[in-house]
C-alpha positions in Angstrom: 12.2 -1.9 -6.7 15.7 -2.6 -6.5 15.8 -3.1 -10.3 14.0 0.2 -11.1 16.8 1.9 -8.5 19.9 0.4 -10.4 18.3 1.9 -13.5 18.3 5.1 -12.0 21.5 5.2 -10.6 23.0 3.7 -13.7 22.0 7.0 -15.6 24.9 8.8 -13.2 27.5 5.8 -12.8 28.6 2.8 -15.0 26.4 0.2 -14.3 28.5 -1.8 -12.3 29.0 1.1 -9.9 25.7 1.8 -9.7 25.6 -2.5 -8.2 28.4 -1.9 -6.5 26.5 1.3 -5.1 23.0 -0.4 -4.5 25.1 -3.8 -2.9 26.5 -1.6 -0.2 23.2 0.6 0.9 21.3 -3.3 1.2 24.1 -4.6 3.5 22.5 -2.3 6.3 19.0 -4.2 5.8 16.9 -4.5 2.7 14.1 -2.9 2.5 10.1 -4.4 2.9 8.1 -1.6 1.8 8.0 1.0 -0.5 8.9 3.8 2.1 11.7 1.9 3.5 13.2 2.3 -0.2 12.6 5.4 -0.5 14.5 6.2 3.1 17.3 4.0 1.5 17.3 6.0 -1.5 17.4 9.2 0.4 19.7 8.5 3.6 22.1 6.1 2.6 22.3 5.8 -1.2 21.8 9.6 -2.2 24.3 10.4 0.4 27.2 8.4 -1.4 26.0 9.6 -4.7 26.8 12.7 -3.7 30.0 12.1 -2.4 31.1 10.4 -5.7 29.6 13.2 -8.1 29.5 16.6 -7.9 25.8 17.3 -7.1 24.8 19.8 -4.8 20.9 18.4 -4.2 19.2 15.2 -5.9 19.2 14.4 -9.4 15.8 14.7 -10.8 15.1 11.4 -11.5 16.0 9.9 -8.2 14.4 12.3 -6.5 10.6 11.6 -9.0 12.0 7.6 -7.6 11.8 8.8 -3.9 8.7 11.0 -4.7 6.5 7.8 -6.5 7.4 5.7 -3.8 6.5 8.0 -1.3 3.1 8.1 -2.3 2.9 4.7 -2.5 4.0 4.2 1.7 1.6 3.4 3.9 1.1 6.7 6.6 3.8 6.2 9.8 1.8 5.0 12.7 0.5 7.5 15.1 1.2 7.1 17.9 -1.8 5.7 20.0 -3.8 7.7 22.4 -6.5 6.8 24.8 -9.6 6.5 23.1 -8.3 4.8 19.8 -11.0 2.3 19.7 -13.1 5.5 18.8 -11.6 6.2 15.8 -12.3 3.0 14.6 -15.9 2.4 12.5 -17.6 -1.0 12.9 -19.1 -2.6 10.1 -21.5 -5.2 9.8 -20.4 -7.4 7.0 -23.2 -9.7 7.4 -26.0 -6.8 6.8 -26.7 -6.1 3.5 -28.1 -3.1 3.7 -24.6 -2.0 5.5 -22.3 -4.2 2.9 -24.3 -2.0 0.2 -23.4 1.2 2.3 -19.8 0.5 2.9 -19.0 -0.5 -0.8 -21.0 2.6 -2.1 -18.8 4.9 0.4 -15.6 3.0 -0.4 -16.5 3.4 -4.6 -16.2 7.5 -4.1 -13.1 7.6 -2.8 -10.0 9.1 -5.5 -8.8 6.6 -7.8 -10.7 4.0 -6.8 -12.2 1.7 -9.9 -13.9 -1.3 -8.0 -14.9 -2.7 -4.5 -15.8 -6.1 -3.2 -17.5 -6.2 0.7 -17.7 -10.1 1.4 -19.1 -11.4 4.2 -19.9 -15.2 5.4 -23.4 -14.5 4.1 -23.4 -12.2 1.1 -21.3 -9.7 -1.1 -21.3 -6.7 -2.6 -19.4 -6.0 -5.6 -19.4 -2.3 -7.2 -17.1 -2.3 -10.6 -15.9 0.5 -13.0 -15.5 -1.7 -15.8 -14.3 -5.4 -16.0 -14.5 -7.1 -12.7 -11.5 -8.2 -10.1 -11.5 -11.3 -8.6 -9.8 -10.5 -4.9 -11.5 -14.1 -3.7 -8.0 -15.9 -4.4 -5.8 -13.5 -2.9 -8.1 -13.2 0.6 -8.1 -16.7 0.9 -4.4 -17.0 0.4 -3.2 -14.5 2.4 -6.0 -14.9 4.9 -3.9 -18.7 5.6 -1.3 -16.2 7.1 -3.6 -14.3 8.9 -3.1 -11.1 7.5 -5.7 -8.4 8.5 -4.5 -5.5 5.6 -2.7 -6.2 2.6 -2.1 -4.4 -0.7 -0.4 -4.7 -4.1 1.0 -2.9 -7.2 -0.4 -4.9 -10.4 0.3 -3.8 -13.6 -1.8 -0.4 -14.1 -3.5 -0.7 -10.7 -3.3 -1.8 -7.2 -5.7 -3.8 -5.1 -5.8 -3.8 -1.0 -7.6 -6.1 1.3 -8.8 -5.7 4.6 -9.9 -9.2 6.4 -12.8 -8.6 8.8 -14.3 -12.1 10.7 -15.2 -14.0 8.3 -15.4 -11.9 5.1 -13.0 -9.1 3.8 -13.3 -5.8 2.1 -11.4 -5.0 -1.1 -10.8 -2.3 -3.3 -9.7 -2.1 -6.8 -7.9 1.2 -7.5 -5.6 3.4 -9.9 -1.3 3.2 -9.4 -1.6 6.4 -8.8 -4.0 6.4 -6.1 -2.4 7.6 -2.6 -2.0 4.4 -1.3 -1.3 5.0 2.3 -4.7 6.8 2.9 -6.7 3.8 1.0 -5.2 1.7 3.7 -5.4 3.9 6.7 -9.5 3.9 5.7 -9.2 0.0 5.8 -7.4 -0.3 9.5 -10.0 1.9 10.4 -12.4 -0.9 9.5 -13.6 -3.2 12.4 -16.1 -6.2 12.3 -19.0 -4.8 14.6 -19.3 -8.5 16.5 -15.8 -7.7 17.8 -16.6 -4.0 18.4 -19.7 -4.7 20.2 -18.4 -8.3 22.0 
């Protein structure tokens, strides 16, 4: 991300301003996710744009920057109330009647192109085209205990959601509004822990 900013910025200032630019805006903490660029872009690095050019709002193509990565944030936490563990929706990963369910369910959603529901004792895989293998990435990440994850490959993004002993994963278009994909995975909870 920091290479696609200084291309940005580097259509307004010489290149090396635009480094000189981007160098500054990082020493106050470098971003982790794609909406903590995009509050960079906006609240520190847009700010001393301005005062170096005269523009009187955002160029357009920082502002279509700030816009894609926007969409591609995960929603800001809200905050929780009592009665959370409601919202939640316990899923049995080791029926497969409700593997079946949940990966039909998941498949509808916008953009999405694949799912895989794994659990100890079965999967269910639901494709729109050539298969993904998520296997390799759960069991990497799952080494670091990681309970959602998701990535930006190429011409798609994948996100994972590990539940027990199996995880859920969904294969879906860049454009896809990421932050809602993975605001239906939290929501996910292994019915063993729900019910124990």
């Amino acid at each position: 991300m920091e290479e696609s900013l200084l291309q940005v910025l580097s259509q307004y200032v010489s290149h090396r301003a635009a480094e000189n630019l981007l160098h500054k805006a990082l020493a106050q903490g470098r971003p982790a996710h794609p909406g903590e660029w995009a509050r960079l872009a906006e609240e520190v690095v847009w700010p001393e744009l301005k005062r170096l050019l005269p523009f009187k709002e955002m160029p357009p193509e920082l502002k279509a920057w700030v816009r894609e990565l926007k969409t591609l944030a995960p929603p800001e936490p809200e905050a929780e109330e009592e009665g959370e563990a409601t919202l939640l929706e316990a899923v049995d990963l080791e029926d497969p009647a409700s593997r079946a369910h949940l990966a039909q369910r998941l498949a509808r959603l916008e953009g999405v192109v694949g799912v895989v529901v794994t659990g100890k004792s079965g999967r269910e895989e639901l494709f729109a085209g050539e298969p993904v293998s998520l296997d390799p990435a759960h069991l990497l990440l799952r080494r670091q205990g990681y309970r959602t994850f998701y990535a930006v490959l190429g011409e798609g993004l994948v996100a994972l959601r590990a539940l027990g002993q199996g995880y859920v994963g969904v294969a879906a278009r860049k454009e896809t509004n990421v932050g809602r994909l993975l605001h239906g995975l939290r929501r996910l909870a292994n019915a063993t822990e729900v019910e124990g």
